[in-house]
Legacy VTK file of the C-alpha trace (Angstrom):
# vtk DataFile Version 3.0
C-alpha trace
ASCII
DATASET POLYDATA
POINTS 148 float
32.616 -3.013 -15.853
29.182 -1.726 -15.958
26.204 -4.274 -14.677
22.845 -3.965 -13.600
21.729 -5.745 -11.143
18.960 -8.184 -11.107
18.467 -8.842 -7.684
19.451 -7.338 -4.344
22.965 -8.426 -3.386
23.630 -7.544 -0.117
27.030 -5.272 0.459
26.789 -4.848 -3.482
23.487 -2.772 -4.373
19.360 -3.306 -5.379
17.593 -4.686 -8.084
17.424 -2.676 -11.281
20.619 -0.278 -10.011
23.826 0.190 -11.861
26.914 -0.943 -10.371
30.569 -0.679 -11.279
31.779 -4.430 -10.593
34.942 -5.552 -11.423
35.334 -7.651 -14.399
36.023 -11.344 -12.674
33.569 -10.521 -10.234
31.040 -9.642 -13.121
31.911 -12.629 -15.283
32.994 -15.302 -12.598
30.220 -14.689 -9.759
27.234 -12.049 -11.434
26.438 -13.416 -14.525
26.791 -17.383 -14.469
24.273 -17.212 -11.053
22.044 -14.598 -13.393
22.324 -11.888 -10.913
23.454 -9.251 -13.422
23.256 -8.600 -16.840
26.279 -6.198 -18.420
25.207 -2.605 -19.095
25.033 -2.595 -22.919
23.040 0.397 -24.943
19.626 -2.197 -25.648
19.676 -3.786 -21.403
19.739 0.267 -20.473
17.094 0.952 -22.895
14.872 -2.132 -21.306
15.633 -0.944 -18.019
14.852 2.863 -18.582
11.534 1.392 -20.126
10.582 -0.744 -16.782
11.187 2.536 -14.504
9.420 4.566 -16.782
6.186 1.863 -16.959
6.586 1.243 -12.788
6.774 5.235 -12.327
3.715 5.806 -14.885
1.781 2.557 -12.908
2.649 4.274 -9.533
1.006 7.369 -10.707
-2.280 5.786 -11.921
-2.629 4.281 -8.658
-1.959 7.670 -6.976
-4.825 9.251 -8.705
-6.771 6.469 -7.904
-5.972 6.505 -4.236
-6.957 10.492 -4.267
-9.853 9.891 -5.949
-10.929 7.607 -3.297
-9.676 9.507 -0.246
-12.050 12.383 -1.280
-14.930 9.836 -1.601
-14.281 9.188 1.965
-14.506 12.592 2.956
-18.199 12.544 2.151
-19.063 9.138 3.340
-20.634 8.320 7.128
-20.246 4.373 7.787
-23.288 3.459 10.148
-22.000 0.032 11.757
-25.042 -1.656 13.789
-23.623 -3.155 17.072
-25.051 -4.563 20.347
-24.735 -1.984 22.838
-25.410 -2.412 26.944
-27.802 0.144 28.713
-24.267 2.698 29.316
-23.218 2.585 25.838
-20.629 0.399 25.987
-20.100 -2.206 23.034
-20.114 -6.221 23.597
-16.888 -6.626 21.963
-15.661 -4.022 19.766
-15.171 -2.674 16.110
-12.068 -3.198 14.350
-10.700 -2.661 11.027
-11.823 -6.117 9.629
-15.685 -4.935 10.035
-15.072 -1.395 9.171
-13.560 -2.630 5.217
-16.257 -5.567 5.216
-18.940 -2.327 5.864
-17.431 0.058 3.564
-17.301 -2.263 0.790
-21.299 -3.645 1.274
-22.773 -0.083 1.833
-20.496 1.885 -0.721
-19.083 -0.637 -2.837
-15.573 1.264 -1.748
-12.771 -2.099 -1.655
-9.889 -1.009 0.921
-7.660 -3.494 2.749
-7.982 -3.472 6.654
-4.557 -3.034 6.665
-4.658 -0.037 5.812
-7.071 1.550 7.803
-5.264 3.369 10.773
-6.991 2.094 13.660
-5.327 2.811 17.125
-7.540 -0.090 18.816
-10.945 -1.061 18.471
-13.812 1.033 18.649
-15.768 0.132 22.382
-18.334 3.106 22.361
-21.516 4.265 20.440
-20.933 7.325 18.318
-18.921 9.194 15.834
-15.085 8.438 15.396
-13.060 9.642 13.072
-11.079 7.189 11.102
-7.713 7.652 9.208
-7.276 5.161 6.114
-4.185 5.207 4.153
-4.463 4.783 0.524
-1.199 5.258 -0.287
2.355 6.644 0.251
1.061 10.349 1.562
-2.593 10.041 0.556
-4.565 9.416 3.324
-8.514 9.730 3.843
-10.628 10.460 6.439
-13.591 8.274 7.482
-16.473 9.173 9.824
-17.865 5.503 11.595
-21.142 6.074 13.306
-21.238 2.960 15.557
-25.305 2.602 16.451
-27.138 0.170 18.876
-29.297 -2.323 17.363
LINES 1 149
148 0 1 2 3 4 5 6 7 8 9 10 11 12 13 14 15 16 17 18 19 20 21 22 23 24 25 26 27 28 29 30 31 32 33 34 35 36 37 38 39 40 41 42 43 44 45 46 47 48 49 50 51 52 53 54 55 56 57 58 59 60 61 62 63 64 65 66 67 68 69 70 71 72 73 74 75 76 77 78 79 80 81 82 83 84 85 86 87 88 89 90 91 92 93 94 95 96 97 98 99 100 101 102 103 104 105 106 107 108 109 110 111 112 113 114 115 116 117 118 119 120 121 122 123 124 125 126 127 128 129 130 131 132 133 134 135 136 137 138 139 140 141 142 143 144 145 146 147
């Protein structure tokens, strides 16, 4: 018997996938605990429908993430630190203060998570930043750390 799944079963498949279960398994274990529904003509048709809205949803947000990544490319981030006489930073810059800047001097919104920092910035200067936006869109950000 056809099914598709609506949750991930371990050892049996994913959410949304459709599975050849036997028929007690489908009707004695799958659909009492609501983990499957059978694969009729009008449950294929709703589930064609939710990949079809998730894949169109996935693309908006891929534009989106382009259109930001080449924003980025034109953007310089000046972050104001305190700085001893060498040039070293009290502290450091990290990802947290790099989004919290971005979004007050561009009005840009991007989690620190995912901007690629290998470890906090600890010197004045220019430094190249990756962010990534989204599955294989990634920006570049220049961060121009100045003394106050």
């Amino acid at each position: 018997m056809k099914v598709i799944l609506k949750a991930d079963i371990k050892g049996v498949g994913k959410k949304d996938e459709v599975i050849n279960a036997s028929d007690g398994y489908a009707r004695n274990f799958l659909f009492p605990k609501n983990l499957a529904v059978e694969a009729n003509s009008e449950n294929m048709n709703k589930l064609k429908a939710k990949q079809n809205s998730l894949k169109f949803q996935k693309n908006q947000e891929k534009e989106e993430a382009i259109k930001i990544a080449d924003k980025l490319k034109r953007i310089s981030l000046r972050i104001k630190v305190k700085a001893g006489e060498n040039g070293k930073i009290f502290g450091g810059v990290s990802t947290k203060e790099i989004s919290k800047e971005l979004e007050i001097q561009h009005g840009i919104s991007i989690d620190k998570k995912k901007i690629d920092l290998k470890e906090t910035i600890k010197t004045l200067g220019v430094h190249n930043v990756e962010v990534k936006l989204f599955e294989g869109v990634t920006g570049n950000l220049k961060v121009d750390v100045i003394s106050e």
